[in-house]
N, C-alpha and C positions, 0 to 999 in steps of 0.2 A: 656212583652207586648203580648197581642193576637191576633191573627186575626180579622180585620173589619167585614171578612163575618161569617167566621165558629169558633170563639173562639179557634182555636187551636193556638200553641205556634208561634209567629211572627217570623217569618227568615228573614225578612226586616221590618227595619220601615223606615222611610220618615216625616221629618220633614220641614214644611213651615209657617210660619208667626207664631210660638208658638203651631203649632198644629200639633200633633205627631200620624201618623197613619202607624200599623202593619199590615200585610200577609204574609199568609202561604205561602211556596213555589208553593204549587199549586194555589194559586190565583197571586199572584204576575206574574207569567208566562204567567194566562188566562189575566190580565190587560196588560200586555207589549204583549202579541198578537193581543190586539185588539187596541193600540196606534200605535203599528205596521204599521194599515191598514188604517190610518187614516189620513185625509190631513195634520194637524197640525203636526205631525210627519215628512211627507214629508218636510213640509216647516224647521222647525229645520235641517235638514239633511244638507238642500241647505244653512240653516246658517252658519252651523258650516262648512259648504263643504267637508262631509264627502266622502271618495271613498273604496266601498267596495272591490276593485281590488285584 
């Protein structure tokens, strides 16, 4: 599989509802940094009641 953005070879893919989508290490990182920063992310945190202690 290949990257969503830049066609290089997928190091993650992610699959949800039958729909299977790949990135490259360097985007997968630039996505999870910017979920990171992100309310919806906050809120998962407090779900799952993680503590980064």
């Amino acid at each position: 599989m290949e990257c969503h953005y830049c066609g290089r070879t997928a190091d993650v893919t992610v699959e949800s509802d039958g729909v299977r989508v790949g990135l490259c290490e360097d985007h997968f990182k630039e996505r999870l940094e910017e979920l990171s920063e992100s309310a919806a992310f906050e809120d998962l945190q407090d779900e799952l009641d993680i503590d980064r202690a």
